[in-house]
C-alpha positions as CSV (number, residue, x, y, z in Angstrom):
1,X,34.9,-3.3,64.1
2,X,34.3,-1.0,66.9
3,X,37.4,0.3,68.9
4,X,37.0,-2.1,72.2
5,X,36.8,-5.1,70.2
6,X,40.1,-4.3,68.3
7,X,42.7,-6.6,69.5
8,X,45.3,-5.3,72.0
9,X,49.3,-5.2,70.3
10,X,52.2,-5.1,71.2
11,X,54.8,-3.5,69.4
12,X,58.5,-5.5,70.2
13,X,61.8,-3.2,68.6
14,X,64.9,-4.8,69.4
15,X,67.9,-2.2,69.1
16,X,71.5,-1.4,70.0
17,X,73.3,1.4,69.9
18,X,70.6,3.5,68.0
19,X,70.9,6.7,69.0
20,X,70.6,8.3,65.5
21,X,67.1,6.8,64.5
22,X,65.4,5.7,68.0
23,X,63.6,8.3,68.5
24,X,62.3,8.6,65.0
25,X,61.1,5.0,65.0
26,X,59.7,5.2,68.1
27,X,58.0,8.3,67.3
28,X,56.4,7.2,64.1
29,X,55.1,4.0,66.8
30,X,53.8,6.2,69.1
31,X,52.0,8.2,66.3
32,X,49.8,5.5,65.0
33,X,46.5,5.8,64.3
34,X,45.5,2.8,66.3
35,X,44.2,3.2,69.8
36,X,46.7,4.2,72.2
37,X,45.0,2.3,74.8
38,X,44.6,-0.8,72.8
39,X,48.9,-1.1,72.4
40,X,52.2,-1.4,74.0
41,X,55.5,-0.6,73.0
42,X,58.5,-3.2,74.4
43,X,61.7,-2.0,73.6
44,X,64.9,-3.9,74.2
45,X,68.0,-2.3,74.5
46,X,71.0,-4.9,74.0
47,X,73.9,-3.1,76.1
48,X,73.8,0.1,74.0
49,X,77.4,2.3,74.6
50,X,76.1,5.5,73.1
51,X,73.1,7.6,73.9
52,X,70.4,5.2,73.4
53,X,69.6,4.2,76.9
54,X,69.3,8.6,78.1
55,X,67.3,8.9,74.7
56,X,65.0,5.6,75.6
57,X,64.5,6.6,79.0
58,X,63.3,10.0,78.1
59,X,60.5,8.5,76.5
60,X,59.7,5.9,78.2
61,X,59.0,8.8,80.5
62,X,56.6,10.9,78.5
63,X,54.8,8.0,77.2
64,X,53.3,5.2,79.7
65,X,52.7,2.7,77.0
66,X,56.8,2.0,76.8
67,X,58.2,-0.6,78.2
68,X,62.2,-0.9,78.6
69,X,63.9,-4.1,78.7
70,X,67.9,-4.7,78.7
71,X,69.1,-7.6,77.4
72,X,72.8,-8.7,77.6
73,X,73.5,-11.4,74.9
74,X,73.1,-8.1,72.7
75,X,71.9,-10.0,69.8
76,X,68.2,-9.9,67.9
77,X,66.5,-13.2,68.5
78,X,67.3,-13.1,72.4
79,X,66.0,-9.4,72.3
80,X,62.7,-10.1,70.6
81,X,62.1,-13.6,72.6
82,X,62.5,-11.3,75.9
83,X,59.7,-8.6,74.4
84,X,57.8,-11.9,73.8
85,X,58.2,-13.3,77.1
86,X,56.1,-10.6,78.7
87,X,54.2,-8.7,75.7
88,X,50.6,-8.9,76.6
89,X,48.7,-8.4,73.1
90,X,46.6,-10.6,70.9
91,X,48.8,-9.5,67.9
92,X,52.5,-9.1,68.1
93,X,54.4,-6.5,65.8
94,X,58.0,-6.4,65.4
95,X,59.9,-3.0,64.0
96,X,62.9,-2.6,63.4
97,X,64.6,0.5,65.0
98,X,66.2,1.4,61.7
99,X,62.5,1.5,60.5
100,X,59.7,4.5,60.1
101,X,55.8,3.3,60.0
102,X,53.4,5.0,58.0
103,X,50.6,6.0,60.5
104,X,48.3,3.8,59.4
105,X,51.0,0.7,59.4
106,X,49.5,-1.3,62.3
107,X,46.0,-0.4,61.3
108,X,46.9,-2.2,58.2
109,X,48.4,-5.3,59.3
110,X,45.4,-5.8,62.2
111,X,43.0,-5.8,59.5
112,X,45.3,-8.3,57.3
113,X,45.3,-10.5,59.5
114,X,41.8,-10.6,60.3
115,X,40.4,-10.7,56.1
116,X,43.4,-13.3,55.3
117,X,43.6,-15.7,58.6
118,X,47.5,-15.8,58.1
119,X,49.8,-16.2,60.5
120,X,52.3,-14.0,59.5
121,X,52.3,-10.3,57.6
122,X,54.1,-7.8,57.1
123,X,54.7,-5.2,54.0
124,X,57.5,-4.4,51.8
125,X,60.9,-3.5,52.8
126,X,61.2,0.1,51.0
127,X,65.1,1.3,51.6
128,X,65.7,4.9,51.9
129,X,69.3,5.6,50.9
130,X,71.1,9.2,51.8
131,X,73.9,9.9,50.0
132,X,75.1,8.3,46.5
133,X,76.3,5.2,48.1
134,X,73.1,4.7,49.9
135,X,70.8,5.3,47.2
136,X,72.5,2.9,45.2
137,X,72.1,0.4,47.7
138,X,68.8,1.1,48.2
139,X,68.1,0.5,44.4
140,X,70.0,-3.0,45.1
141,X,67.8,-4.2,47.3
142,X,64.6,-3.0,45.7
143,X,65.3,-4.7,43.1
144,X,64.8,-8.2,42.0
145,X,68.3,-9.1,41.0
146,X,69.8,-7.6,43.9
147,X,68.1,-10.3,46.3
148,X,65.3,-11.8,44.9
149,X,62.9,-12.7,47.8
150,X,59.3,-10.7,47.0
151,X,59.0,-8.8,49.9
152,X,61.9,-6.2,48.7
153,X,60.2,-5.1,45.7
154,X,56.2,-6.4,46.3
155,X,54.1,-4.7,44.5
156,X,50.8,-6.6,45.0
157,X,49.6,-8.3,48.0
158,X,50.5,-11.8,47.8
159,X,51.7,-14.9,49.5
160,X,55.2,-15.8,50.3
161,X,57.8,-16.9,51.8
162,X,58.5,-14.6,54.7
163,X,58.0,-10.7,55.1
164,X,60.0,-7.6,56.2
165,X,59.9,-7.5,60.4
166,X,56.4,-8.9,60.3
167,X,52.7,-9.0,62.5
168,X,51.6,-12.2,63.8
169,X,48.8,-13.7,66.4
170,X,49.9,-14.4,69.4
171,X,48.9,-18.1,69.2
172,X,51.5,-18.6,66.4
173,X,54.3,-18.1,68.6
174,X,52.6,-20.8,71.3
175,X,52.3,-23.0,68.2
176,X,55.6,-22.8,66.2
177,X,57.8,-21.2,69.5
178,X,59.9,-18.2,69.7
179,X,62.9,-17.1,67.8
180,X,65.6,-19.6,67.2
181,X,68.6,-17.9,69.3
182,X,71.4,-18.9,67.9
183,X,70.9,-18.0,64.4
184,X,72.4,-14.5,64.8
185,X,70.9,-13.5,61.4
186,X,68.2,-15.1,59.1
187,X,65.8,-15.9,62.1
188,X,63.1,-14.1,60.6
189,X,62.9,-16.7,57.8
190,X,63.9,-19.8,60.0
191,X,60.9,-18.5,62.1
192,X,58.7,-17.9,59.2
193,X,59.8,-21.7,57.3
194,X,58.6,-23.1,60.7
195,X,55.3,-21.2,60.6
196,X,54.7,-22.1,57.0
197,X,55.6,-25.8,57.2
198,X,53.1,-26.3,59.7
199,X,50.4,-24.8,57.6
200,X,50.1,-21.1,58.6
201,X,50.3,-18.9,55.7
202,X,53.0,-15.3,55.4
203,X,51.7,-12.7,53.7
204,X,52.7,-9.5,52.2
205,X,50.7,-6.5,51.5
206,X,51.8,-2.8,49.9
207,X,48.9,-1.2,52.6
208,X,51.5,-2.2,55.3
209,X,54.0,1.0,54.6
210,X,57.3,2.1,56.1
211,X,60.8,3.1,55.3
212,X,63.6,1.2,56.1
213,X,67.2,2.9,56.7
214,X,69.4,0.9,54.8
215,X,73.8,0.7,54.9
216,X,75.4,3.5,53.6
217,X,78.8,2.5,52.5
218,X,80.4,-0.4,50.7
219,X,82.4,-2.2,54.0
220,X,79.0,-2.2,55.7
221,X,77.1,-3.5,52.9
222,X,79.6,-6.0,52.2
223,X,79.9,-7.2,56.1
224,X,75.9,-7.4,56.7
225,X,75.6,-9.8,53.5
226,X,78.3,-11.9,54.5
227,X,76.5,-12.5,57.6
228,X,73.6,-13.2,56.2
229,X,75.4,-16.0,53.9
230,X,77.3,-17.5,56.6
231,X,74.2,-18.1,59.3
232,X,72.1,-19.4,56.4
233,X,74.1,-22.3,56.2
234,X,73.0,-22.9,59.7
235,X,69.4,-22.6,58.2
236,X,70.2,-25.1,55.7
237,X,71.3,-27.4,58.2
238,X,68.0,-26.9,60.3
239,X,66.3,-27.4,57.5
240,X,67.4,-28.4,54.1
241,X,63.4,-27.5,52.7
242,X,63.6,-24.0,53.6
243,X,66.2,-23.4,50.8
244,X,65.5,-21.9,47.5
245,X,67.5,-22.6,44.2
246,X,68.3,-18.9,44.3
247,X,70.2,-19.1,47.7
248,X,72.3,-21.4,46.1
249,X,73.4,-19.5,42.7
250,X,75.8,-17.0,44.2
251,X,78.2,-19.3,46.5
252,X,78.2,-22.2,43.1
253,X,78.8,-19.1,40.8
254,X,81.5,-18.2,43.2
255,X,83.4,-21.5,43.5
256,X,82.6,-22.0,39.9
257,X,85.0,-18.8,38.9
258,X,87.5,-19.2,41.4
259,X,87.7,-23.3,40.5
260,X,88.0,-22.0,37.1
261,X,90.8,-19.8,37.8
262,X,92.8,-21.9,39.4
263,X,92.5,-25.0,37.0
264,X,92.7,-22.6,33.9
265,X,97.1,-22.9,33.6
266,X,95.8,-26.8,33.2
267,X,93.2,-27.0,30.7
268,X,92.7,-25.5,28.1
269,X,90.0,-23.1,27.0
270,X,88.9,-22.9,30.7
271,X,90.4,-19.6,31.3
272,X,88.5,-17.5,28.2
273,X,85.2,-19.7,29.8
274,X,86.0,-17.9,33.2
275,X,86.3,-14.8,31.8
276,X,83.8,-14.7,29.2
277,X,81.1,-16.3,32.5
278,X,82.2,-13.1,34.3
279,X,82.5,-10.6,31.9
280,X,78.8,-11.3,31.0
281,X,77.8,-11.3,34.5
282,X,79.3,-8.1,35.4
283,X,77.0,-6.7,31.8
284,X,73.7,-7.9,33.3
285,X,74.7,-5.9,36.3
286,X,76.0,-2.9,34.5
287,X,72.4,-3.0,32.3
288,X,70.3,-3.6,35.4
289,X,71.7,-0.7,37.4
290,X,71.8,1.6,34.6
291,X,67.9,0.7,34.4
292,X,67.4,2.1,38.1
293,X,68.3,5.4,36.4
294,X,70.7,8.6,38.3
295,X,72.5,8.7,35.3
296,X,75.6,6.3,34.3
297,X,77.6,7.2,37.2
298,X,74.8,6.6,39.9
299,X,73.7,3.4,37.1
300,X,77.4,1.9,37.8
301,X,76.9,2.7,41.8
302,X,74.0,0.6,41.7
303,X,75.1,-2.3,39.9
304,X,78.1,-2.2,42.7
305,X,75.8,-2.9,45.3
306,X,74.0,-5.7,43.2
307,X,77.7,-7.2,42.8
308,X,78.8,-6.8,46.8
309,X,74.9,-8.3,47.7
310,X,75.9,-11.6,45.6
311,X,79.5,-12.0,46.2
312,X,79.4,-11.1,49.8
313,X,76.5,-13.2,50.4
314,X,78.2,-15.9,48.6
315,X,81.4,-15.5,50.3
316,X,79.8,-16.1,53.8
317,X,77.9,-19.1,52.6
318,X,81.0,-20.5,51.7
319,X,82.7,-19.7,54.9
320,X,79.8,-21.0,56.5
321,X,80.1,-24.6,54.8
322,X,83.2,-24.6,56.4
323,X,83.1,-23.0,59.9
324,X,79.7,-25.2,60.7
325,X,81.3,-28.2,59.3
326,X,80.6,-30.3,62.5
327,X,77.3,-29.9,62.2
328,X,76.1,-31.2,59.0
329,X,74.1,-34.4,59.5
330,X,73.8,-34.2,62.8
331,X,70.3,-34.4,65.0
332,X,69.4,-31.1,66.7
333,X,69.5,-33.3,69.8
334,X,73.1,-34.0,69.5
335,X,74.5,-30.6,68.0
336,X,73.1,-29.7,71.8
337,X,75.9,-31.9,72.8
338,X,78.7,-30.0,70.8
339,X,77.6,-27.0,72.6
340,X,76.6,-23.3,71.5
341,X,78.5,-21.6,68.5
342,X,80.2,-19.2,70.1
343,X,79.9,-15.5,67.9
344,X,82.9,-14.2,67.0
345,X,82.5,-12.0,64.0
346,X,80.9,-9.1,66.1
347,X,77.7,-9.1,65.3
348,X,76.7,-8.5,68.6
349,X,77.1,-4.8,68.6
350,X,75.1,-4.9,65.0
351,X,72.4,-3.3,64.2
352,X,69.7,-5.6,62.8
């Protein structure tokens, strides 16, 4: 394909106070091998407090193809629906500003899209750790106990069910309609159910490489799971068919042992049942992490993470059953008449 038919992108990276790693992302952006002239970069700031804004200004100085925006609901979906609103390209990227691209990233994805006609690409989310912590983390979620969905630990290019920021044709948005706004988290695979159910297909592809900057402490791991458990409810209410049977094993698991442990005094045999469903739990974990290798120490690290992935995840789903109690079985026409959840778990000053 010559280099004027190649079609125009435009990169959208939402971000908020992302001082440490803006320019980096941005840099490995501006780097790519595609044609400068045949790409924009829109970045949204959501109401950043620290350096971000001085540090995004300075480039958007040096490099013309940088657009600014400033968005004050401060959360993801609103921040990539306003990049959408006035990005000009026939393909539209999303990064994440906790992200790095391989040079050839965008390269990769244009041509993916082209060989495979799918609506939706993107590569594998690779975590980069930093620390003991981190790197145990980043074991976590590379691996397929940790989460489970393909695109953490793809290996092959393959079809699935939603991918790591992602690439898409312009037309799918006009099709399937921006990001939902008020699912906080999880609207990259709300987004990409919608796209799927009307036929388009989400791919993901190992030429499509970056590095992802993943949490690097157990409170931070903890809370971003927990987030993500408690808006997937909201997903499930949306729609029941995007759910999994996997999404469901950690909050059953959960109620299951804490059912168990409080019905145990009651009837008998219940409590060595709790213990032994736990104890061989915490053995898979324990075998799985020591397979990630670092040694037994670094082995145990990582099967922490695995443990704080399910049980936080699982925690927020069942807090989620609760808090969005009103709106099970109810129309999307008339949970617009209960009015918009309201955010209070301070997610808006979260990185994505």
């Amino acid at each position: 394909m010559s280099r004027d038919s190649l079609p125009f992108v435009s990169v959208i990276v939402p971000a908020r106070n992302e001082s440490v790693w803006i320019q980096r992302c941005l840099g490995s952006i501006m780097e790519q091998d595609y044609p400068r002239d045949r790409m924009e970069i829109i970045v949204v700031d959501g109401m950043s407090d620290d350096d971000s804004p001085a540090i995004l200004r300075s480039l958007t100085e040096a490099d013309e193809r940088i657009v600014l925006l400033s968005n004050p609901a401060r959360i993801v979906p609103s921040s990539l629906n306003m990049a959408l609103r006035i990005a000009r390209g026939e393909i539209i990227a999303r990064v994440d500003a906790h992200t790095t691209l391989e040079s050839d990233y965008l390269s990769a994805g244009v041509e993916l899209l082209e060989r495979t006609g799918a609506s939706n690409v993107g590569g594998p989310m690779v975590s980069i750790g930093g620390g003991p912590a981190a790197d145990a983390i980043a074991a976590a979620m590379g691996s397929r106990l940790g989460i489970g969905a393909y695109f953490h630990y793809a290996t092959e290019e393959a079809e699935c069910d939603t991918v790591y920021m992602g690439m898409w044709p312009r037309r799918v948005f006009e099709e399937v309609g921006l990001f939902d706004e008020e699912l906080v988290r999880n609207q990259d695979d709300e987004h990409s159910y919608r796209v799927r159910k009307r036929g388009g297909r989400v791919i993901v592809s190992p030429r499509m490489r970056s590095r992802y900057q993943n949490r690097d402490s157990w409170p931070k791991l903890a809370k971003q799971f927990f987030q993500y458990g408690l808006w997937k409810v909201r997903v499930l209410q949306k729609h029941p068919g995007q759910m999994s049977a996997r999404h469901f094993v950690p909050p059953f698991f959960l109620a299951g042992l804490a059912a168990g442990v409080l019905l145990s005094p009651w009837l008998t045999g219940l409590g060595s049942a709790v213990l032994g469903a736990g104890l061989a739990y915490l053995f898979v974990l324990v075998v799985a992490g020591l397979s990630h290798g670092g040694g037994v120490l670094q082995g145990l690290r990582t099967a922490t993470a695995m443990l704080i992935i399910h049980q936080a995840w699982g925690l927020g789903f069942l807090v989620g059953m609760v808090r969005f109690a009103k709106r099970w079985f109810v129309s999307e026409s008339d949970a617009e008449l209960l009015g918009p959840i309201t955010d209070d778990s301070g997610l808006a000053g979260e990185r994505a």
